[in-house]
C-alpha positions in Angstrom: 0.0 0.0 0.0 1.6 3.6 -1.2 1.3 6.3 1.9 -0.8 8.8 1.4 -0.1 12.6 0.4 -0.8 15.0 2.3 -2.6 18.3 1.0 -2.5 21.9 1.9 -5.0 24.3 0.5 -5.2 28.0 1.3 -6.7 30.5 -0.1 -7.5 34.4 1.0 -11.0 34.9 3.1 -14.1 34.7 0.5 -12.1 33.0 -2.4 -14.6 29.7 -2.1 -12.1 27.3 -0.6 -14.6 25.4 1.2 -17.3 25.6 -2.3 -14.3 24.3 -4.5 -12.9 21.4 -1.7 -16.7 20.3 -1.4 -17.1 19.5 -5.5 -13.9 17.1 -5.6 -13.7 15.8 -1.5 -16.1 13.2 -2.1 -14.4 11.4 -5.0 -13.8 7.8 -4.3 -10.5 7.4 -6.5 -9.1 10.4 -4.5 -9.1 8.4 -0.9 -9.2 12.1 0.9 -9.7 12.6 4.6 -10.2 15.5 7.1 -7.8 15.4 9.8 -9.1 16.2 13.0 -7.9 19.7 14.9 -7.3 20.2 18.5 -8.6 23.3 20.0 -8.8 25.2 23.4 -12.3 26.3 22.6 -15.8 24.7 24.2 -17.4 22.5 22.5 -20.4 24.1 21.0 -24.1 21.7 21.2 -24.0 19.2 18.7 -20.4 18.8 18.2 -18.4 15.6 19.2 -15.0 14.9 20.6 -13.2 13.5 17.8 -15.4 14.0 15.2 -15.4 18.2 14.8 -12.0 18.6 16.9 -10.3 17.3 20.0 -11.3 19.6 23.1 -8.2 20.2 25.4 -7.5 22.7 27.9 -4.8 25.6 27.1 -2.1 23.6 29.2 -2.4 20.5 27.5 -2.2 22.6 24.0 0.9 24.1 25.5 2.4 20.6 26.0 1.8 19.4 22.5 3.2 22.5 21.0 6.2 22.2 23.2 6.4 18.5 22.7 6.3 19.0 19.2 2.9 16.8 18.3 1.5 19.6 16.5 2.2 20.0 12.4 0.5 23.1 12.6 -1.1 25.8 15.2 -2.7 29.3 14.9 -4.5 31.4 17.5 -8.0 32.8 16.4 -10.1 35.1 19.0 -8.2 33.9 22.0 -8.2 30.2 21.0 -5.8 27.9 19.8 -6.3 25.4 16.7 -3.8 22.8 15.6 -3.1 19.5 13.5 -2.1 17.0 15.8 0.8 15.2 13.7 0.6 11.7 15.1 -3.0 11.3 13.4 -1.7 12.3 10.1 0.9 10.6 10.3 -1.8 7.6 10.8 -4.0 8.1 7.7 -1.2 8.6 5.6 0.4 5.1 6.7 -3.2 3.8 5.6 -2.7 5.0 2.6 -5.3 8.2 3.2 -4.6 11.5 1.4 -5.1 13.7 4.4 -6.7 17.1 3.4 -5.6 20.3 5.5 -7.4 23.7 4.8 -5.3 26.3 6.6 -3.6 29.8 6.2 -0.8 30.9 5.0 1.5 30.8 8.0 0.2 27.3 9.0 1.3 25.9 5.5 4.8 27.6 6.2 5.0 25.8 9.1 3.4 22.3 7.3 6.2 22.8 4.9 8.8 22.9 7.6 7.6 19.4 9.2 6.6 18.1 5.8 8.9 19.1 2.6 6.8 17.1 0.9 3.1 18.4 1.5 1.6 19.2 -1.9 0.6 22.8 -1.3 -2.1 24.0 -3.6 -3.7 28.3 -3.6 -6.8 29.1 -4.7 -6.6 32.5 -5.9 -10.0 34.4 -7.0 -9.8 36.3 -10.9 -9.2 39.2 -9.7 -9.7 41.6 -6.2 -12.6 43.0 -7.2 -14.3 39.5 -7.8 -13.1 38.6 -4.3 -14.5 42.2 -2.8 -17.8 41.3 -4.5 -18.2 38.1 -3.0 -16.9 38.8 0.6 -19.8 41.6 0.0 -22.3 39.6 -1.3 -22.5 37.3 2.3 -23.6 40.3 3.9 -22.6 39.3 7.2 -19.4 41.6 8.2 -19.2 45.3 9.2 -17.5 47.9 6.3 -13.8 47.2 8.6 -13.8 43.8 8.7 -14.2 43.6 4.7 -11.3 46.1 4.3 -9.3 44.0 6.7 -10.3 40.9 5.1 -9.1 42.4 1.7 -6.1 43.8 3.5 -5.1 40.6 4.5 -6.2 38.6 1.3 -3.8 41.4 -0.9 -0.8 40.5 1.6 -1.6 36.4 0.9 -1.4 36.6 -2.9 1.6 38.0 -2.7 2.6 34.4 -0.6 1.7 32.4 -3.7 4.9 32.1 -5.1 5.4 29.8 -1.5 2.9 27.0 -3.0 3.5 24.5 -5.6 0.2 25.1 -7.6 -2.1 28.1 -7.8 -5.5 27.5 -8.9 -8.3 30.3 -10.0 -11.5 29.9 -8.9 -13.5 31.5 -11.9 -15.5 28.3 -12.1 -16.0 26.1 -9.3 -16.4 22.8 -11.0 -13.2 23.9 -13.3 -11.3 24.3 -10.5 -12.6 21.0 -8.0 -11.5 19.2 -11.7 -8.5 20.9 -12.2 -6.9 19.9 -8.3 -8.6 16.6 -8.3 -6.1 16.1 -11.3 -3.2 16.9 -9.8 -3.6 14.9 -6.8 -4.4 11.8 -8.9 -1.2 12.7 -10.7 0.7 13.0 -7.3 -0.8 9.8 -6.3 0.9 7.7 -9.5 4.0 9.3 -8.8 4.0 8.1 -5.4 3.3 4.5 -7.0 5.9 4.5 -9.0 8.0 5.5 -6.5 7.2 2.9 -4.7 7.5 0.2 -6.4 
């Protein structure tokens, strides 16, 4: 059995990530999992231990970071998310191609822990595509947007850090476009292999 890839896709706020990843995660020749996060936030109702992340206190995130168990970690509104490495390390030993969906600064530190982590950006046509649609969800105050855009100008300019860039102009063009190149990254592990 070949071990698995693992996969990196970022992407700046509102470029569809999650629209593009759901048209292609699903496809059985693609043998793609989520890996589960640890986080220091409370589990909200209907969430399981596990399933959404792992729940652990700020200490015990502390130790894992120190310990070096974590592939990736980022602090968001006073919590703390992170990959634990052991359970990638897992999937890809059965042969899974674990999917992460991170930043920018956690796929620098991916990169660091694993040289070879196909890194994929999903960039939108153009700024003012990617203003429209952060617009368009009509759910953020006038200075979050312009930090959001702030913030998404200072990631394309990161891009040159992945080893694909994909445009999202069409969703199903793109899902297509990345599901072809990690079946092509799954034959060259084979042959490699072998």
């Amino acid at each position: 059995m070949n071990r698995g890839l693992l996969i990196v896709i970022s992407g700046p706020s509102g470029v569809g990530k999650g629209t593009v990843i759901n048209e292609f995660k699903n496809r059985p020749e693609l043998k793609l999992v989520f890996s589960v996060s640890m986080t220091t936030r409370e589990k909200r109702p209907g969430e399981e231990e596990g399933v959404n992340y792992y729940y652990v206190t700020k200490e015990e995130f502390e130790k894992a970071q120190e310990a070096g168990e974590l592939l990736e970690s980022a602090e968001f509104v006073g919590n703390w998310y992170g990959t634990p490495l052991k359970e990638v390390e897992r999937l890809r030993d059965e042969g899974k191609n674990v999917l992460l969906e991170i930043d920018v600064q956690g796929c620098r530190q991916v990169k660091k822990k694993v040289p070879d982590a196909l890194t994929i950006f999903i960039v939108p046509p153009n700024m003012e595509e990617l203003e429209k649609r952060i617009r368009g969800r009509r759910t953020e105050a006038e200075e979050i947007i312009q930090e959001r855009l702030a913030k998404a100008a200072r990631e394309m300019e990161m891009t040159n850090e992945y080893k694909y860039v994909i445009c999202n102009d069409d969703v199903k063009l793109a899902a297509d476009i990345i599901s072809v190149i990690i079946s092509r990254h799954m034959e060259r592990n084979a042959e490699l292999s072998e």
